[in-house]
N, CA, C and O of each residue as an XYZ file, in Angstrom:
476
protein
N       0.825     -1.192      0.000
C       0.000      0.000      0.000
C       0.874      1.262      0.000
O       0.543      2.278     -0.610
N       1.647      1.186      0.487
C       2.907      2.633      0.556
C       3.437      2.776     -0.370
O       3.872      3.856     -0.770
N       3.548      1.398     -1.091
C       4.131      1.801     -3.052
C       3.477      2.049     -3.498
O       3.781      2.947     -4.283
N       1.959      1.612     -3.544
C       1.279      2.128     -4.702
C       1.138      4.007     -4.081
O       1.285      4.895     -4.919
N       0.915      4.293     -2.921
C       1.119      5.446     -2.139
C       1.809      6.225     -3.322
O       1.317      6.912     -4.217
N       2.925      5.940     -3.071
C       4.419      6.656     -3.315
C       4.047      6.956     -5.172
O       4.129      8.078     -5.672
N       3.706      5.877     -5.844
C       3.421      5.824     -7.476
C       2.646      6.634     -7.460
O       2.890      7.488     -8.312
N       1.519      6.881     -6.725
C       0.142      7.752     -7.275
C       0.788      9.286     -6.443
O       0.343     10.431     -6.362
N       1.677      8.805     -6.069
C       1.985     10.886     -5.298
C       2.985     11.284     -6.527
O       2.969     12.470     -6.858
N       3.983     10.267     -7.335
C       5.344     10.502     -8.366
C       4.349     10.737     -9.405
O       4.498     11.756    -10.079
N       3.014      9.704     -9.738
C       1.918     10.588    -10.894
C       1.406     11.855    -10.477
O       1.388     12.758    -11.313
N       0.993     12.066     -9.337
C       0.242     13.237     -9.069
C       1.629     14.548     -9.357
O       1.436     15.573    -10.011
N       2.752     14.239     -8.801
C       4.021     15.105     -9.162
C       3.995     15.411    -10.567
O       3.521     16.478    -10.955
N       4.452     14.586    -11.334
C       4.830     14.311    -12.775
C       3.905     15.203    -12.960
O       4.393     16.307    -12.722
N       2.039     15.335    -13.483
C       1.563     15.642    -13.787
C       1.404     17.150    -13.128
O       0.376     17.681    -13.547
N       1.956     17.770    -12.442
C       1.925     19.169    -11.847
C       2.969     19.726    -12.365
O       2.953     20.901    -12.732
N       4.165     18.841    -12.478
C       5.048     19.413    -12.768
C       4.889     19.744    -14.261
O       5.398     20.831    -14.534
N       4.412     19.207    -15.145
C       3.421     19.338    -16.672
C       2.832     20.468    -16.469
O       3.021     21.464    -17.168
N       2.336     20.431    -15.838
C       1.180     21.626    -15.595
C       1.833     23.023    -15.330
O       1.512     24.164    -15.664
N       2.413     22.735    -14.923
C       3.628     24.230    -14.594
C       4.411     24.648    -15.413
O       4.709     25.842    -15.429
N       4.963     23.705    -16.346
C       5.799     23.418    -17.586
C       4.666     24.468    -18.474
O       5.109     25.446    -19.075
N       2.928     24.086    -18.477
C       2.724     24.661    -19.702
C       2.101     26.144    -18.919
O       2.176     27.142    -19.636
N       1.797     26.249    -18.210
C       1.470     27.604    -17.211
C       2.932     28.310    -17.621
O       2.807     29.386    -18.207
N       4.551     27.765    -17.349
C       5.093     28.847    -17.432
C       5.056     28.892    -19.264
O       5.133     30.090    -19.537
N       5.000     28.364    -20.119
C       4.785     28.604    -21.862
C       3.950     29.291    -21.834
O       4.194     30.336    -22.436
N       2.528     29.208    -21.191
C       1.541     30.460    -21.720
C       1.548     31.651    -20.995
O       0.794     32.583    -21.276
N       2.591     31.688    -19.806
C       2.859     32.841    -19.589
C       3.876     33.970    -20.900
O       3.855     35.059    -21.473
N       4.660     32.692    -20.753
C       5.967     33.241    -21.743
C       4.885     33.713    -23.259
O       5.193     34.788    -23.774
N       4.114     33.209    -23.681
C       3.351     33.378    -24.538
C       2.492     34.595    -24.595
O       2.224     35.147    -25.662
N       2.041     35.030    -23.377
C       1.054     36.608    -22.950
C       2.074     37.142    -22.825
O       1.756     38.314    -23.031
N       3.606     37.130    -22.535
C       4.356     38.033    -22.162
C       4.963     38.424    -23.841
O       5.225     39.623    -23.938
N       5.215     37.619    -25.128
C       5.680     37.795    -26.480
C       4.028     38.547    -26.889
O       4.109     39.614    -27.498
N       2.725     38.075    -26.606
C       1.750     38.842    -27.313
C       1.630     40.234    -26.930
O       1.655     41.196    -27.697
N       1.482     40.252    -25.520
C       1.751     41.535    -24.875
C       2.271     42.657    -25.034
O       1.827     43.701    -24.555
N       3.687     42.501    -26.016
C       4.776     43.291    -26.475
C       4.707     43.366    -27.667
O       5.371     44.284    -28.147
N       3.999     42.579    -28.554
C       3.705     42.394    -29.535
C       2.448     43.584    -30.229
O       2.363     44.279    -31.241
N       1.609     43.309    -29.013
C       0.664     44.459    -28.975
C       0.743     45.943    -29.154
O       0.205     46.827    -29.822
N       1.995     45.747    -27.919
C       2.285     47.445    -27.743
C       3.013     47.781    -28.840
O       2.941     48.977    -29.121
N       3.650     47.152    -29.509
C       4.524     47.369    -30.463
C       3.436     48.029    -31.935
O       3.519     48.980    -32.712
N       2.612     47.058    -31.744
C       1.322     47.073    -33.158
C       0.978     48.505    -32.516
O       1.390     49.571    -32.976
N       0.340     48.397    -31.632
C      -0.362     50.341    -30.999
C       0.464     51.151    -31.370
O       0.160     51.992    -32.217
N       1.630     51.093    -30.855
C       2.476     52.423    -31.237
C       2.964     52.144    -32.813
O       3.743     53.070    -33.038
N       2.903     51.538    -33.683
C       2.815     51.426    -35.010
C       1.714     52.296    -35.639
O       1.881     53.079    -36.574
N       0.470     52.024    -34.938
C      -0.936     52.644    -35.093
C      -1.050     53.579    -34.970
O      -1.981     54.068    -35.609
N      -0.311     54.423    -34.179
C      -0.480     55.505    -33.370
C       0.403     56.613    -34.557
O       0.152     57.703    -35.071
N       1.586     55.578    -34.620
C       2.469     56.770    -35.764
C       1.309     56.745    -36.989
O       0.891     57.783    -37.503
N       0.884     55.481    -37.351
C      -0.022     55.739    -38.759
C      -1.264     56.958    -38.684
O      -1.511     57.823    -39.525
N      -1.810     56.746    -37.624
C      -3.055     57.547    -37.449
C      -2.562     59.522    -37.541
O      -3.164     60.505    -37.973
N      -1.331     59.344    -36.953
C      -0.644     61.080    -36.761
C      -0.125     61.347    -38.430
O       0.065     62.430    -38.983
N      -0.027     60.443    -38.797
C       0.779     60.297    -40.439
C      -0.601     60.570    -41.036
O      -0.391     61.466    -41.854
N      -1.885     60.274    -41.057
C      -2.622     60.318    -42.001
C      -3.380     61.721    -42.026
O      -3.760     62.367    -43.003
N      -3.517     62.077    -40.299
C      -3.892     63.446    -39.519
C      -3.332     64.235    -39.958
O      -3.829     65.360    -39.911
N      -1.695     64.001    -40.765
C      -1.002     65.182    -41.404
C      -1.097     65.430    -42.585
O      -0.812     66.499    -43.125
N      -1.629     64.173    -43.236
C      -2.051     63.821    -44.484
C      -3.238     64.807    -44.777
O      -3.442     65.299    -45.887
N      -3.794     64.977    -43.956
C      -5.226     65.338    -44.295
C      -5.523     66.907    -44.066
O      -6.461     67.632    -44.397
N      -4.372     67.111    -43.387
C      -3.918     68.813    -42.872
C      -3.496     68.980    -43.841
O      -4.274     69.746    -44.410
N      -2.514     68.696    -44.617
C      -1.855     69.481    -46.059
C      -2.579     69.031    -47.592
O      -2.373     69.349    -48.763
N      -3.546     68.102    -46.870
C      -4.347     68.230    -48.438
C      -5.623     69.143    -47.771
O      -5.958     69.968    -48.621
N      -6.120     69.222    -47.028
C      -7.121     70.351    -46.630
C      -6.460     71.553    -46.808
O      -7.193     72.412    -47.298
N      -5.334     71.909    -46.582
C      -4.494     73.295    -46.962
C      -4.454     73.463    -48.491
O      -4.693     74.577    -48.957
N      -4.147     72.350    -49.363
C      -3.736     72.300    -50.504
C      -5.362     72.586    -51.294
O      -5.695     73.420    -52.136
N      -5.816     71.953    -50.889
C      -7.394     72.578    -51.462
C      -7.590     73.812    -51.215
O      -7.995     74.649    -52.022
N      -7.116     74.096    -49.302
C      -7.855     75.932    -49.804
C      -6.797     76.489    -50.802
O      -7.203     77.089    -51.797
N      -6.001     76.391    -50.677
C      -4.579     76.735    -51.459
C      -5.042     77.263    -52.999
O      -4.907     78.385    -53.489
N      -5.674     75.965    -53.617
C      -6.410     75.936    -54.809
C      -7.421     76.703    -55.077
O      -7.547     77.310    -56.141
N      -8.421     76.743    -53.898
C      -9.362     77.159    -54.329
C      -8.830     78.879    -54.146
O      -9.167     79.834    -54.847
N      -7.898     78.863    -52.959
C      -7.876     80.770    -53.159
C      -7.214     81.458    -55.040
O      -7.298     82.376    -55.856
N      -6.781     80.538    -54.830
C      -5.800     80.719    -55.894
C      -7.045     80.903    -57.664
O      -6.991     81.780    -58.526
N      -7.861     79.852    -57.581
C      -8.881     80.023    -58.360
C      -9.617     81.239    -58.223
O      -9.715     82.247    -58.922
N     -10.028     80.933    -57.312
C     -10.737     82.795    -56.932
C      -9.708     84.152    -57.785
O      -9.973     84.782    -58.809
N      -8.797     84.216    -57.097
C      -8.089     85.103    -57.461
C      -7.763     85.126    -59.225
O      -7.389     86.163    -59.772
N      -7.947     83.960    -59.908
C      -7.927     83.526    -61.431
C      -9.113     84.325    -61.963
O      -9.092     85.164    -62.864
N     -10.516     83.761    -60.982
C     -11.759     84.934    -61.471
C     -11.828     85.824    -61.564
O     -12.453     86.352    -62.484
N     -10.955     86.713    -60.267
C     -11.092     88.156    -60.266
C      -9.947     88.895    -61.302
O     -10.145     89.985    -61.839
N      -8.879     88.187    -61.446
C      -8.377     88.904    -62.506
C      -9.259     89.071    -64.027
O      -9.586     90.056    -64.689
N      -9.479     87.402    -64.225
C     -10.185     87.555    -65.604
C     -11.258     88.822    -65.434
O     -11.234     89.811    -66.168
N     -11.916     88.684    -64.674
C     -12.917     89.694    -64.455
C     -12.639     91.388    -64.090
O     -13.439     92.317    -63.973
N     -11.654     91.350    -64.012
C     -10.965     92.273    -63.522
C     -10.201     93.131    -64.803
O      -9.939     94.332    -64.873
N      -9.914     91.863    -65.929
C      -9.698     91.691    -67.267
C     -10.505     92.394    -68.016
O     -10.196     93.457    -68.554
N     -11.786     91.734    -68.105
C     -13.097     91.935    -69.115
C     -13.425     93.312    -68.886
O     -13.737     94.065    -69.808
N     -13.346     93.780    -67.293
C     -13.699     95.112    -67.077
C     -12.433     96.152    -67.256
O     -12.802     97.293    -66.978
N     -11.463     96.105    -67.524
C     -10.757     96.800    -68.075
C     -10.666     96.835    -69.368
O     -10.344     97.952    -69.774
N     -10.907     95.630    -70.617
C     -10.881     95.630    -71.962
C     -12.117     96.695    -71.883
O     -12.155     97.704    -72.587
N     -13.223     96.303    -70.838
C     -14.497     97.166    -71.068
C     -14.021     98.555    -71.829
O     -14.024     98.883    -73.015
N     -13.485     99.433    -70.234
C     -13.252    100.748    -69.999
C     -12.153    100.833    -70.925
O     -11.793    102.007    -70.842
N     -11.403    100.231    -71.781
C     -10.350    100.521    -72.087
C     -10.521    100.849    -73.885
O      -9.810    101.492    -74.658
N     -11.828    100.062    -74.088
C     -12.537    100.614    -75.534
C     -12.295    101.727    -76.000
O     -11.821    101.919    -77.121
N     -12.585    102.561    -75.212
C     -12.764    103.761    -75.575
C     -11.725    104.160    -76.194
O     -11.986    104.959    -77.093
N     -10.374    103.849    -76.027
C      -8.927    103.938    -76.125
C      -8.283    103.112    -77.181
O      -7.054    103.061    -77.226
N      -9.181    102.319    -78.220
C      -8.967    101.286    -79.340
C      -8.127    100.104    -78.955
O      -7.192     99.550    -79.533
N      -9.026     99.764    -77.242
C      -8.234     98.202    -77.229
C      -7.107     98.423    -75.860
O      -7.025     97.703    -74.865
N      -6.441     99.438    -76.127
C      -5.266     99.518    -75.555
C      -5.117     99.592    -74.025
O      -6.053    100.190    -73.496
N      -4.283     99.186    -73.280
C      -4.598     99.269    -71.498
C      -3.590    100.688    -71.794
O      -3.024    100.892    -72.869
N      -3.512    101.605    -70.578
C      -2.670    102.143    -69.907
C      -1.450    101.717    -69.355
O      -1.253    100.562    -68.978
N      -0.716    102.527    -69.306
C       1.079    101.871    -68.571
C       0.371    101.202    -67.275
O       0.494    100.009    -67.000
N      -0.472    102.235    -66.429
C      -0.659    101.828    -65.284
C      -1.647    100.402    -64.665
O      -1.864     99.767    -63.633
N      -2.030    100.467    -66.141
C      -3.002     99.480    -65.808
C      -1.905     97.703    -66.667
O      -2.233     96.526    -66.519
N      -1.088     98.068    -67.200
C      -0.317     97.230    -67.503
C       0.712     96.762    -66.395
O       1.134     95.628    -66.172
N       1.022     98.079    -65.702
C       1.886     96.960    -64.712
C       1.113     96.877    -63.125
O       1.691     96.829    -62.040
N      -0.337     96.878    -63.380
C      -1.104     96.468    -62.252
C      -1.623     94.499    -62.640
O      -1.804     93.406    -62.103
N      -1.636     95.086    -63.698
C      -1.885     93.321    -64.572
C      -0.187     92.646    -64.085
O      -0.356     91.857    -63.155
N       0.810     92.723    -64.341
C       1.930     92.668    -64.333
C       2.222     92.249    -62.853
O       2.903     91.275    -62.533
N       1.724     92.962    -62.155
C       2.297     93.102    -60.100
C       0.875     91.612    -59.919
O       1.039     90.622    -59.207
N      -0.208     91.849    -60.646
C      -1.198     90.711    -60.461
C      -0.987     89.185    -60.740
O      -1.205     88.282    -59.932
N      -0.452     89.029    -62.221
C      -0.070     88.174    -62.514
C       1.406     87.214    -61.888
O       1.775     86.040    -61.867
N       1.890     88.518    -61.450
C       3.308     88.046    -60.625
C       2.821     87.434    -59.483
O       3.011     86.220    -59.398
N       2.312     87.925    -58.701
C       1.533     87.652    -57.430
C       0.834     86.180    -57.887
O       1.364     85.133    -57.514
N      -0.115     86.170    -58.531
C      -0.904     84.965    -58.599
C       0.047     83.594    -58.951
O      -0.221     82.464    -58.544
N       1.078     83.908    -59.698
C       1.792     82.558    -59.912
C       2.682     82.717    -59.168
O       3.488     81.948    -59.691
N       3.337     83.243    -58.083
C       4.035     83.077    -56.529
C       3.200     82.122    -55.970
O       3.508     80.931    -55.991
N       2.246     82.499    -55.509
C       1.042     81.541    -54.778
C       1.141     80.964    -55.400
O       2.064     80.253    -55.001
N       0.767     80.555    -56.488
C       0.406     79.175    -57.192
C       1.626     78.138    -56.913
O       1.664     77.009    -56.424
N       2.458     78.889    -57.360
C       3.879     78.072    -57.005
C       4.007     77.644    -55.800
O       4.056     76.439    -55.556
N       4.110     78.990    -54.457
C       3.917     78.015    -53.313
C       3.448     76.682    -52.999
O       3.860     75.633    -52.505
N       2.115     77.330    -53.643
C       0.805     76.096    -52.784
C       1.132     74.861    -54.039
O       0.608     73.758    -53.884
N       1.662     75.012    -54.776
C       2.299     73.261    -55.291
C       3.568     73.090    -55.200
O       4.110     72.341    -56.013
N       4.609     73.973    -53.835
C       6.086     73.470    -53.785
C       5.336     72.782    -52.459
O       5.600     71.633    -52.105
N       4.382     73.619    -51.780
C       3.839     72.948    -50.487
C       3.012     71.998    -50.132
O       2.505     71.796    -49.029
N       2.855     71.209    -51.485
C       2.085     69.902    -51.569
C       3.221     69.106    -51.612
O       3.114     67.882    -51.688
């Protein structure tokens, strides 16, 4: 009776000691996912600030565009109403009104240029 004792306490051992064997693997296992995790988050974290910036310089780049269009209207228009007034004169602009076109046109393709060196 004390051997079989002794056999069923060396099984009951054996089998704990198994048991501990895989307790410490799935520790070791939450401790590689764990880090694994944090690693993926802060991966995430740079992507999400990367796309947030993404979306700041194309929201800039649109107003960018659109001011820049605007300012395309008001010259043309700005245009039509000077060919208007300028009839009278067979067509011709003024010096002054030539290098206001001139300081305009300079101006508008600065910006333009910016806002597509800044895309």
């Amino acid at each position: 009776e004390t051997r079989q004792r002794g056999e069923a306490l060396r099984g009951e051992l054996k089998q704990l000691e198994e048991l501990s064997r895989t307790s410490e693997g799935l520790q070791d296992e939450a401790r590689r996912l764990y880090e694994r995790s944090r690693r993926e988050a802060s991966a995430q974290a740079l992507l999400v600030e990367e796309l947030e910036k993404e979306r700041a310089q194309r929201l800039e780049q649109e107003q960018s565009r659109l001011s820049a269009s605007l300012q395309a209207e008001e010259l043309q228009s700005s245009l039509e109403e000077g060919s208007l007034q300028s009839g009278h004169r067979g067509g011709r602009a003024s010096a002054d009104e030539l290098a206001a076109l001139r300081r305009a046109v300079a101006k508008g393709t600065r910006e333009l240029y910016a806002a597509r060196v800044s895309g």
